[in-house]
Backbone as a ProteinNet text record, in pm:
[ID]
protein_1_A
[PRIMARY]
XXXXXXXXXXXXXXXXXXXXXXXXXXXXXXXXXXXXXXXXXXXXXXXXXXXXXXXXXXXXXXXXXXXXXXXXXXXXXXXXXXXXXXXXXXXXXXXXXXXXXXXXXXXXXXXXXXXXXXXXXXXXXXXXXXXXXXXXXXXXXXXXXXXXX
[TERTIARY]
-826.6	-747.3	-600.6	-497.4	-416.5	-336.1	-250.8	-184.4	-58.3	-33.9	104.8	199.9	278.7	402.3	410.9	259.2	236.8	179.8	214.9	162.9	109.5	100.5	71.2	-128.1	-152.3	-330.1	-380.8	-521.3	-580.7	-680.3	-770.4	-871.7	-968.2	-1128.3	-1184.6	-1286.3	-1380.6	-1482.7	-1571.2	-1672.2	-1758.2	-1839.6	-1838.5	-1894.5	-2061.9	-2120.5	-2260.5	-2348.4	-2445.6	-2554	-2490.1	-2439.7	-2394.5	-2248.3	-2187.9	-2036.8	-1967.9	-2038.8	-1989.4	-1878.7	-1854	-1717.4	-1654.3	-1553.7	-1474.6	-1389.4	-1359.2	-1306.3	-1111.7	-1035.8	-886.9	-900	-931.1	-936.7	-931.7	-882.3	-867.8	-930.2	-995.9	-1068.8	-1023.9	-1063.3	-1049.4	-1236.8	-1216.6	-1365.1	-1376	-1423.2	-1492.6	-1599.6	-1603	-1728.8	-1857.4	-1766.6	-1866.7	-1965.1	-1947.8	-2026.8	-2065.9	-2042.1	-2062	-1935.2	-1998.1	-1915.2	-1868.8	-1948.2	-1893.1	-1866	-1777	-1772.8	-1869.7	-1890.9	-1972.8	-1982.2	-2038.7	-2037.1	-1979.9	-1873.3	-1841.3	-1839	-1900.6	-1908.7	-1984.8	-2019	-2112.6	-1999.3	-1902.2	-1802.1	-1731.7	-1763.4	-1706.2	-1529.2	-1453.4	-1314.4	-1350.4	-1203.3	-1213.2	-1228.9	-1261.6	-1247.9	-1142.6	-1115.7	-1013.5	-866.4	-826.6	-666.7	-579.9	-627.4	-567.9	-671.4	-620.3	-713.6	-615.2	-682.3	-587.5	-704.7	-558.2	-601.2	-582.4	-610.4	-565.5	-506.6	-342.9	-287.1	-346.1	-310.6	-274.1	-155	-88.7	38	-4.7	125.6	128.6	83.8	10.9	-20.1	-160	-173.5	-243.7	-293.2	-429.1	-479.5	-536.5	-490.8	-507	-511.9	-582.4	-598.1	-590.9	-585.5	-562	-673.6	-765.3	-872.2	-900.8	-765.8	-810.1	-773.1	-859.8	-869.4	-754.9	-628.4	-511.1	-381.7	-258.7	-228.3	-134.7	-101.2	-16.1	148.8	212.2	350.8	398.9	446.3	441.6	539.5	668.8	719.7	655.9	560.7	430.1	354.8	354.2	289	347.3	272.4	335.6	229.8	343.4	303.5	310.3	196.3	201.5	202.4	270.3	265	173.6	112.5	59.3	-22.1	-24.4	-58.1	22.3	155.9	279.6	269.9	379.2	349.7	372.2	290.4	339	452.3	525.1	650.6	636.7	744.1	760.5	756.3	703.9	730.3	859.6	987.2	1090.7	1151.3	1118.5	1158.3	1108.8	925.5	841.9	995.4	998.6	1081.8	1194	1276.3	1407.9	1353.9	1289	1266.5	1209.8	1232.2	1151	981.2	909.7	773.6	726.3	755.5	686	830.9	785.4	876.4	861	946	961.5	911	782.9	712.5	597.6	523.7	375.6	354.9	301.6	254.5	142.3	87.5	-20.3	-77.5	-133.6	-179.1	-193.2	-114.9	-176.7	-227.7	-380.9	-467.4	-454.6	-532.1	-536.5	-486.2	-540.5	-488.1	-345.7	-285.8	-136.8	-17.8	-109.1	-40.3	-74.5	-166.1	-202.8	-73.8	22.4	90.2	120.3	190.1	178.6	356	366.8	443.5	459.4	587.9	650	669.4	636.2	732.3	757.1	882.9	930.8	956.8	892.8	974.2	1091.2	1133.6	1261.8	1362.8	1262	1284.4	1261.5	1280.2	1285.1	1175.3	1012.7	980.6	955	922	912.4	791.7	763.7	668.6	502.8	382.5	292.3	157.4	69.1	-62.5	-97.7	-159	-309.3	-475.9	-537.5	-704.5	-713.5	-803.8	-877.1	-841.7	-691.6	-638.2	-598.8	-558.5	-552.6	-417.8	-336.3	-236	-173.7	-106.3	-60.6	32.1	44.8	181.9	204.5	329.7	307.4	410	312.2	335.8	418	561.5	652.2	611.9	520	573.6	353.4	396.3	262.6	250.7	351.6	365.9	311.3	188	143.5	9.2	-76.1	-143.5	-64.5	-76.2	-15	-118.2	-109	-231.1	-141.2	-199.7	-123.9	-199.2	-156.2	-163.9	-144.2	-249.8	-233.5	-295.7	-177.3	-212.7	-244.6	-356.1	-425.4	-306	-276.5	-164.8	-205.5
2344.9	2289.1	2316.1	2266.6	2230	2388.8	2471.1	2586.4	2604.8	2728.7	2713.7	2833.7	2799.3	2879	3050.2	3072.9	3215.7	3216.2	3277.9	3411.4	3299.5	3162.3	3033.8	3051.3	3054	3127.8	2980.5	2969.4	2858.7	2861.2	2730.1	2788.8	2681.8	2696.4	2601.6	2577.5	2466.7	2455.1	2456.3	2509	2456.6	2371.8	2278.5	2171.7	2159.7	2118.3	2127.1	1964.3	2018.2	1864.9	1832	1942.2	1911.6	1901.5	1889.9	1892.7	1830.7	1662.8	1647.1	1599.9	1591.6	1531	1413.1	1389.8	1313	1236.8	1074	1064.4	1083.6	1091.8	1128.4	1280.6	1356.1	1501.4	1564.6	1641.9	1726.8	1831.9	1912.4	2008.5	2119.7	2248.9	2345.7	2374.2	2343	2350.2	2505.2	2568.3	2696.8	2656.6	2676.8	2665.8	2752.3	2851.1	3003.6	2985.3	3034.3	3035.1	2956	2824.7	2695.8	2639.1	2593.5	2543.2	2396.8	2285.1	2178.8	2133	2083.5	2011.8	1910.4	1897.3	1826.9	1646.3	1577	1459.4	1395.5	1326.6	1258.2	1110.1	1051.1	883.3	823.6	898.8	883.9	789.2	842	817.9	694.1	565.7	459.2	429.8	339.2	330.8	252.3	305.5	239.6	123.9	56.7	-131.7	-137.7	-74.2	-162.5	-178.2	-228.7	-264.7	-113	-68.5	60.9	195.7	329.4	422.1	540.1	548.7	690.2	779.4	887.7	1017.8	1128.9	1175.2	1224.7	1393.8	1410.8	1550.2	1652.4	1752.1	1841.5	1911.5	1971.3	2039	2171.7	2119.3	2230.5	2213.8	2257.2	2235.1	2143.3	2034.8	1945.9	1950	1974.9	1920.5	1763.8	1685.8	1549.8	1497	1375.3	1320.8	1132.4	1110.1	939.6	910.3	825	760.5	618.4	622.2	495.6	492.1	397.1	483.7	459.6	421	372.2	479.3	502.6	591.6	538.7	594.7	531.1	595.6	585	589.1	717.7	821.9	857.6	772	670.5	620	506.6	445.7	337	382.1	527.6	558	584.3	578.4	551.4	681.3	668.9	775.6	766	796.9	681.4	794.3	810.2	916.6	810.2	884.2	876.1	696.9	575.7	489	340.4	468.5	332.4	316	247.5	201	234.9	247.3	344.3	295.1	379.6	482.7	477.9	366.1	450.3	603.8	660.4	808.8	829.3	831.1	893.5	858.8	776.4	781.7	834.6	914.6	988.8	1124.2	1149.1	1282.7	1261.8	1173.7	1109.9	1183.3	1119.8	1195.3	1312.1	1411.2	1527.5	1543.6	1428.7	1462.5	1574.3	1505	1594.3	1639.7	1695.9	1732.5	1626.7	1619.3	1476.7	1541.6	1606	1651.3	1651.5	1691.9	1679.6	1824.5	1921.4	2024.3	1966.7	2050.6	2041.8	2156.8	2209	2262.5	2261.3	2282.9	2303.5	2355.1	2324.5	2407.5	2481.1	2541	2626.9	2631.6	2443.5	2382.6	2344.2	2364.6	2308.1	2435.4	2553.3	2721.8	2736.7	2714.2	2743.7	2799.3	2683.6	2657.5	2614	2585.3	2542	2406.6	2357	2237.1	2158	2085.7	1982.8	1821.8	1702.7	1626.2	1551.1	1475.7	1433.9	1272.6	1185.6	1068	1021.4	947.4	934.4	1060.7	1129.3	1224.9	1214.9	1286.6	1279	1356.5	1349.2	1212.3	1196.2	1071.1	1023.6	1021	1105.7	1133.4	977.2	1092.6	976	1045.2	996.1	1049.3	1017.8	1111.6	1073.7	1055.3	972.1	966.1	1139.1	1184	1320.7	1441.1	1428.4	1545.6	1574	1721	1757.9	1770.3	1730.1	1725.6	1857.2	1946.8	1977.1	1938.8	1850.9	1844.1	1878.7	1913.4	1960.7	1874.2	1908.8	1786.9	1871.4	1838.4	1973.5	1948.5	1833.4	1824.1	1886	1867.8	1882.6	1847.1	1725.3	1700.1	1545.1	1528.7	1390.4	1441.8	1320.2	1343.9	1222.4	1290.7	1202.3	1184.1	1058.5	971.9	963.6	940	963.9	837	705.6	597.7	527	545	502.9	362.7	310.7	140.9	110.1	39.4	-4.3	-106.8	-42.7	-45.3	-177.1
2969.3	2859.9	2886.8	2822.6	2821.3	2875.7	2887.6	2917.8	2806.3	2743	2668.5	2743.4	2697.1	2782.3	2721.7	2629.9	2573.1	2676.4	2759.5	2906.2	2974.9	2950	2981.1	3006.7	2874.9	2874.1	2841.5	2931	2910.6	2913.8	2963.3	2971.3	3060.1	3115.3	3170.9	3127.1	3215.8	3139.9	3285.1	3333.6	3427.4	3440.6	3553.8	3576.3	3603.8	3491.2	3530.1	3431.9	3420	3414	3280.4	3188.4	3033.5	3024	3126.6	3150.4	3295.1	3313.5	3425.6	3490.4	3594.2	3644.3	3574.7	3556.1	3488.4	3560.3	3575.2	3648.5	3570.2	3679.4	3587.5	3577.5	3572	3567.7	3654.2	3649.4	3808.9	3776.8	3912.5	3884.4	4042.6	3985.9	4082.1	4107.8	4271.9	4299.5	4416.6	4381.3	4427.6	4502	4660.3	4756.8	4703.1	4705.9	4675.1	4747.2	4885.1	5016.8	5116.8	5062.6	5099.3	5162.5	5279.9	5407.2	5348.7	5305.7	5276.5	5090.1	5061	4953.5	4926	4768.4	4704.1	4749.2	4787	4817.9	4693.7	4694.6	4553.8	4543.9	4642.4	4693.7	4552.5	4454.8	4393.9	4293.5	4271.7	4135.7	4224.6	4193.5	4193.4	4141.4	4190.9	4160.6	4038.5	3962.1	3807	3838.8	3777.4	3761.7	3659.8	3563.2	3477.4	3488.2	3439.5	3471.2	3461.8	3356.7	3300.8	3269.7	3354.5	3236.1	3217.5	3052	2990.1	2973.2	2960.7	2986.8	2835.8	2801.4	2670.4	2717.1	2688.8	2710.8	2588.1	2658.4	2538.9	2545.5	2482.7	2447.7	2590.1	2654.7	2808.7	2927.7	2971.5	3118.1	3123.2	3181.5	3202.5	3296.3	3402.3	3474.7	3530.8	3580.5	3598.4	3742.5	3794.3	3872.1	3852.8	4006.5	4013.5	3995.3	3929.1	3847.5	4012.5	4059	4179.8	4313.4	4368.2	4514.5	4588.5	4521.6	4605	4540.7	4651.7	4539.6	4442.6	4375.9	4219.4	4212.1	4250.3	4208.2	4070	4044.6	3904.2	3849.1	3904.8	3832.7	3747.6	3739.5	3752.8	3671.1	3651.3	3514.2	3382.2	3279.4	3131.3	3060.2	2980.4	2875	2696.8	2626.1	2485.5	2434.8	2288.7	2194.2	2084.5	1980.2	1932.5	1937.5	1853.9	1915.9	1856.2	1957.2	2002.4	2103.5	2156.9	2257.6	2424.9	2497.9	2607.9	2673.5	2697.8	2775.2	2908.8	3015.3	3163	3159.8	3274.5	3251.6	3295.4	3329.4	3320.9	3228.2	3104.2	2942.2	2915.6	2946.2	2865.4	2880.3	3022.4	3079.3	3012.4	2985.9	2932.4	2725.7	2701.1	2587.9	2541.1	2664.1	2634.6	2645.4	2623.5	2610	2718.4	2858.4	2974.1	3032.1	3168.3	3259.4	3350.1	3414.7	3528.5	3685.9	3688.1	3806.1	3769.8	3895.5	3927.7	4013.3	4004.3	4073	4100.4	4227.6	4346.5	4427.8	4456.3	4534.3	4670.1	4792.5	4891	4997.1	5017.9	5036.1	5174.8	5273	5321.8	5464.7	5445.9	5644.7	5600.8	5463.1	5465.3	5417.5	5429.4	5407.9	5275.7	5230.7	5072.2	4954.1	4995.5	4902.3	4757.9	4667.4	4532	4538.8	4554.8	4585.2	4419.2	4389.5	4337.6	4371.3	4293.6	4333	4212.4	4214	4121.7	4073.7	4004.5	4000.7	4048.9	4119.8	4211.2	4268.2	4284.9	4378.1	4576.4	4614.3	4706.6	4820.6	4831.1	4831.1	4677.6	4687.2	4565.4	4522.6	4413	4377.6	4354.3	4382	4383.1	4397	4301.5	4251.2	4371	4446.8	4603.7	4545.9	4580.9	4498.1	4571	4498.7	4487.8	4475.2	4453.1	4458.7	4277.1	4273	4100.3	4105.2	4026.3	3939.5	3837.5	3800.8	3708.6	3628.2	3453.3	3440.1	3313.4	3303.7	3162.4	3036.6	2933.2	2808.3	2726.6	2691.7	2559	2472.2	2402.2	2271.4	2191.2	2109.5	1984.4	1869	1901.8	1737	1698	1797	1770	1926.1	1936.2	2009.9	2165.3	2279.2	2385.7	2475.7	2535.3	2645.4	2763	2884	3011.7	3070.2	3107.9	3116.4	3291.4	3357.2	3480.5	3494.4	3568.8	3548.6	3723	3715.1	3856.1	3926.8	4003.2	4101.9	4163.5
[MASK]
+++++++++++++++++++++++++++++++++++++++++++++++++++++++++++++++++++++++++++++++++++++++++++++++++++++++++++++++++++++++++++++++++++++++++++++++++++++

């Protein structure tokens, strides 16, 4: 769930038969002993034009929903149910921060990395990888709006 900037405490949920993968969600996957990752050929690319994501107030875990990658300038962001927001007006009005944290993993120095909407590079969702971003506001519910590129 979402993270707040109190000691930034959150929380997870584990992935099992009553809680399964989602597409748009990013997840931290633990081998725990196991040499290969989970086969995921299973989860088909969205078909629809558009899919949202529902934030919560703080740190967001999220992923690209399609198998191409998506631009963050290209994505929109809706407060309650007006009408969605380029994201550097979402960032322009405070909602989020105008980045994307990442992880990278072990063959890339198990780093923790930034990028930014017209930044330099310019920021851009990759299919399978998790996302962190974080949402300022709580004073309405916000959707995170990735449009099939």
């Amino acid at each position: 769930s979402g993270l707040s900037t109190d000691g930034n405490k959150g929380g997870y949920v584990p992935v099992d038969s009553s809680n399964p993968v989602t597409q748009g969600e990013g997840y931290f996957i633990i081998k725990d002993g196991v040499t290969t990752l989970p086969e995921l050929g299973m989860y088909a690319d969205i078909i629809g034009a558009s899919y949202t994501i529902t934030l919560k107030s703080g740190w967001n875990m999220v992923s690209n929903p399609y198998a191409v990658n998506v631009k963050l300038s290209n994505v929109q962001v809706q407060k309650g149910s007006g009408t969605p927001v380029a994201w550097l007006d979402a960032a322009a009005n405070g909602w989020v921060v105008n980045a994307i944290y990442f992880y990278k993993g072990s063959d890339w120095g198990s780093t923790y990395t930034f990028e930014s909407a017209g930044g330099s590079p310019d920021a851009k969702l990759v299919p399978w990888m998790g996302y962190w971003l974080y949402l300022n506001k709580n004073d309405d519910t916000y959707y995170l709006v990735i449009t099939r590129p």
